[in-house]
C-alpha positions as protocol buffer text, in pm:
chain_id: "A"
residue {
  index: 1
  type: UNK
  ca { x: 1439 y: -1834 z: 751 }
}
residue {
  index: 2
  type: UNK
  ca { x: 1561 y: -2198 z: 760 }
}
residue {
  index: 3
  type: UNK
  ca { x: 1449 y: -2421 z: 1097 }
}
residue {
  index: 4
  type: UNK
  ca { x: 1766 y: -2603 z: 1250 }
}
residue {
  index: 5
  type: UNK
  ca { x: 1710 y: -2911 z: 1435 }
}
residue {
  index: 6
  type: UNK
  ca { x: 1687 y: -2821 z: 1834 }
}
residue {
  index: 7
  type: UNK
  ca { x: 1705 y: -3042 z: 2179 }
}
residue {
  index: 8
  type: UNK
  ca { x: 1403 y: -3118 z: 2399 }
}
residue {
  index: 9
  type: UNK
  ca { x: 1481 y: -3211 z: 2773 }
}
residue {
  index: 10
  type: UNK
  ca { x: 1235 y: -3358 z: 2983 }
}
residue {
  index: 11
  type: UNK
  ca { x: 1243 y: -3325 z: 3324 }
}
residue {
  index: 12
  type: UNK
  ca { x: 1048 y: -3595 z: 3508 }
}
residue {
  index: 13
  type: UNK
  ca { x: 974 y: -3546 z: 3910 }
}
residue {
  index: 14
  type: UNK
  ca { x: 735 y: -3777 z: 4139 }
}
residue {
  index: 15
  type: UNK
  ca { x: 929 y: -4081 z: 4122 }
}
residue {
  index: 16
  type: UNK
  ca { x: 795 y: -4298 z: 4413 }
}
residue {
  index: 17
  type: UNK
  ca { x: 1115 y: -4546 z: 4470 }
}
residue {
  index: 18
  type: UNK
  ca { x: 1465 y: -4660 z: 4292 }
}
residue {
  index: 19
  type: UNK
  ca { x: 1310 y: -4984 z: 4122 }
}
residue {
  index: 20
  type: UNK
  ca { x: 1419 y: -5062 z: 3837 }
}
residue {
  index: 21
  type: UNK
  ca { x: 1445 y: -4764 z: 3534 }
}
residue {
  index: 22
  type: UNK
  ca { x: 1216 y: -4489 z: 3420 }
}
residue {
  index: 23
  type: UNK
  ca { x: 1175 y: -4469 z: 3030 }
}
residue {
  index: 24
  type: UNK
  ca { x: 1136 y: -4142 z: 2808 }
}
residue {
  index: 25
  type: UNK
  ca { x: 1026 y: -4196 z: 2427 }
}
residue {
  index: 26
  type: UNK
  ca { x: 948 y: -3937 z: 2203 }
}
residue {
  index: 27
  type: UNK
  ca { x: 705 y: -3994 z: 1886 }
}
residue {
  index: 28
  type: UNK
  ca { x: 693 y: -3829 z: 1608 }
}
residue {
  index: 29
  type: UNK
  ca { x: 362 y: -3873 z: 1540 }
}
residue {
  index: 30
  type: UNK
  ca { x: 61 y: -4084 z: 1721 }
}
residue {
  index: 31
  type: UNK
  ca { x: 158 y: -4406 z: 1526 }
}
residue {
  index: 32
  type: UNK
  ca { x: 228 y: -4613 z: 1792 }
}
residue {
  index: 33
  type: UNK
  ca { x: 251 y: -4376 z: 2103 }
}
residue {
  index: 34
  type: UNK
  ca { x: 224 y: -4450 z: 2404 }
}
residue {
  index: 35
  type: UNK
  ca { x: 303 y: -4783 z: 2430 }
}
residue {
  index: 36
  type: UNK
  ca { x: 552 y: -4910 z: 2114 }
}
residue {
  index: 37
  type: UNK
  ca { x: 847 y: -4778 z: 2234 }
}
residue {
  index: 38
  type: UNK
  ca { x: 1020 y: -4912 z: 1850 }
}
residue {
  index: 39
  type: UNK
  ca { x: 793 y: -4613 z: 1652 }
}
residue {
  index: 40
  type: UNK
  ca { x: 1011 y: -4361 z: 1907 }
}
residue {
  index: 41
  type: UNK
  ca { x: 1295 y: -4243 z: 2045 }
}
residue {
  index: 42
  type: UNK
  ca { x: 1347 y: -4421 z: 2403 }
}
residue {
  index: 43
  type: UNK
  ca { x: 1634 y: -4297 z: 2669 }
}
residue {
  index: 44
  type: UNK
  ca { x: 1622 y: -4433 z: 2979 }
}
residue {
  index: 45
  type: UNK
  ca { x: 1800 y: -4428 z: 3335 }
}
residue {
  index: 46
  type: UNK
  ca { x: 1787 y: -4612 z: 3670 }
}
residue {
  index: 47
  type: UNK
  ca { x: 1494 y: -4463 z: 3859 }
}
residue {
  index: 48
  type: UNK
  ca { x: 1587 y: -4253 z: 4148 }
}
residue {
  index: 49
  type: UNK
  ca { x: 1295 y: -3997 z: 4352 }
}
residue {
  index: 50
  type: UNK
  ca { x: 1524 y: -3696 z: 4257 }
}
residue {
  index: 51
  type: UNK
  ca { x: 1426 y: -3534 z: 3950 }
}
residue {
  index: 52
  type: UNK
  ca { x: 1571 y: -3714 z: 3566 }
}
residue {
  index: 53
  type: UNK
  ca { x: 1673 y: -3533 z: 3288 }
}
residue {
  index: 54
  type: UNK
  ca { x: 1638 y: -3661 z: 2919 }
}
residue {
  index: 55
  type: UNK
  ca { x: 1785 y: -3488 z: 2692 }
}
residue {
  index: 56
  type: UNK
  ca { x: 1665 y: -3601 z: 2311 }
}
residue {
  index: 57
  type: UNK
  ca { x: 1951 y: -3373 z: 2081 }
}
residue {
  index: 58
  type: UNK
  ca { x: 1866 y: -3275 z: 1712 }
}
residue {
  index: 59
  type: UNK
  ca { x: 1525 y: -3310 z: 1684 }
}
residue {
  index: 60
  type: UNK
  ca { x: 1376 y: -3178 z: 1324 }
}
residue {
  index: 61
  type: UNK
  ca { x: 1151 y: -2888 z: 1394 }
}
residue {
  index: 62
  type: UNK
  ca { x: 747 y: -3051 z: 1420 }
}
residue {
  index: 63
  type: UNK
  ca { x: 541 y: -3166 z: 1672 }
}
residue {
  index: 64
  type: UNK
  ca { x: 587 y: -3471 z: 1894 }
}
residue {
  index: 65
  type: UNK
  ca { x: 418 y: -3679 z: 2186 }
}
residue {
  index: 66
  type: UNK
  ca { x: 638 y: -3766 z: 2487 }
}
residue {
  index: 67
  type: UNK
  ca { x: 559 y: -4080 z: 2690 }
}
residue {
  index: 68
  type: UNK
  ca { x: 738 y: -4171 z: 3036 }
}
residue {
  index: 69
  type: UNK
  ca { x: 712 y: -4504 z: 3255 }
}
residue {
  index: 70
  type: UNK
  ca { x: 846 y: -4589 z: 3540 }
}
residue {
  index: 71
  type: UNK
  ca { x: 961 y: -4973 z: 3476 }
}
residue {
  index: 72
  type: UNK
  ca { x: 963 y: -5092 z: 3845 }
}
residue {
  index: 73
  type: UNK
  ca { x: 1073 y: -5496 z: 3751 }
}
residue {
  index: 74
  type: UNK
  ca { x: 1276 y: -5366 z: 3407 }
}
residue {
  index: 75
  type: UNK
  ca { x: 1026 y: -5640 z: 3201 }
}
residue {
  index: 76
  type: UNK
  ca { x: 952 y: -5370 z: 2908 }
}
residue {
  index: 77
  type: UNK
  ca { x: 598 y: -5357 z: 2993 }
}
């Protein structure tokens, strides 16, 4: 049998306050992860303390690293 390409959501909860945005990247392998969010796949969405959803859509079958931050001041870092 072939493998199809498939979605991965993330659901991240424990968001302490609405500053600023709250970023999801996904790696596809350890070059670069956690912290060069250009080697990944990087959603984000305003920070709010209810849980986020990311939804990353037609990923190729493999294994990958997910980082998340919580980007109070929205500087990148």
């Amino acid at each position: 049998s072939c493998a199809s390409a498939a979605d991965l959501i993330v659901t991240v909860s424990g968001i302490p306050d609405t500053r600023g945005d709250v970023r999801c990247a996904v790696f596809r392998s350890a070059d670069g992860f956690p912290m060069q969010a250009a080697r990944a796949t990087l959603l984000r969405q305003p920070a709010q303390t209810a849980n986020l959803e990311f939804r990353f859509e037609g990923l190729a079958p493999g294994r990958y690293a997910v980082a998340v931050a919580h980007d109070r001041n929205v500087n990148g870092k």
